[in-house]
C-alpha positions in Angstrom: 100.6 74.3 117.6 102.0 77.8 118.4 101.7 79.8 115.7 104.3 82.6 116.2 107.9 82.4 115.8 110.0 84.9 117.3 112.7 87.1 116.4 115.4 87.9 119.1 117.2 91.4 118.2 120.0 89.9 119.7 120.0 87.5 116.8 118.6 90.1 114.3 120.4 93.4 114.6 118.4 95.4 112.6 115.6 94.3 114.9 114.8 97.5 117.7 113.0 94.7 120.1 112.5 91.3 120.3 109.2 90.1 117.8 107.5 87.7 116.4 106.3 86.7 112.9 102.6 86.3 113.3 101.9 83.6 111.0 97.7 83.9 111.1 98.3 87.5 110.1 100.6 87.1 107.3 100.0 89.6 104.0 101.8 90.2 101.0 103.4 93.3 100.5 104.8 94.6 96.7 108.5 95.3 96.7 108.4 98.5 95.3 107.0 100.1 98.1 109.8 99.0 100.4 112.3 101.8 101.1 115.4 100.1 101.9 116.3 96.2 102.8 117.0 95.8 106.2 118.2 92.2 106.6 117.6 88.9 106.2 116.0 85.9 108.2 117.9 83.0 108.6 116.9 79.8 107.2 116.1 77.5 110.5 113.5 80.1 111.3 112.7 80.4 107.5 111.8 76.9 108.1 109.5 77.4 111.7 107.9 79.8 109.8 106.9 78.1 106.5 106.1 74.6 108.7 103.6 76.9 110.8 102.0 78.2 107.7 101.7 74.9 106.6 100.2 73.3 109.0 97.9 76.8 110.1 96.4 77.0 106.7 96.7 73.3 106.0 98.3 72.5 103.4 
C-alpha cells in the first residue's frame, strides 16, 4: 500500500503547492509552539491517513 496521501492546494487553500502527508515520517509536535492555525483537513482524507497508519505500523 501507498503510504502518502496528498494534499491538492486547490482543495486546501492555505496550501502554497500541492503535498503529501508522509505517513512513515509522521512526528508529534506540541501545540504551543505553533504560531497560528492555518486550516483544517477534511475528514475523508482524515480517514486515508489514519487507515495508512494503521495498516504501516500495524495496528
Amino acid at each position: 500500500m501507498y503510504l502518502n496521501v496528498k494534499a491538492h492546494k486547490e482543495v486546501y487553500l492555505f496550501l502554497a503547492q500541492t503535498s503529501a502527508v508522509k505517513v512513515e515520517e509522521l512526528t508529534t509536535v506540541n501545540k504551543v509552539r505553533l504560531k497560528q492555525h492555518i486550516g483544517n483537513i477534511h475528514e475523508d482524507d482524515l480517514n486515508k491517513i489514519m487507515n495508512r497508519v494503521k495498516w504501516g505500523f500495524d495496528l
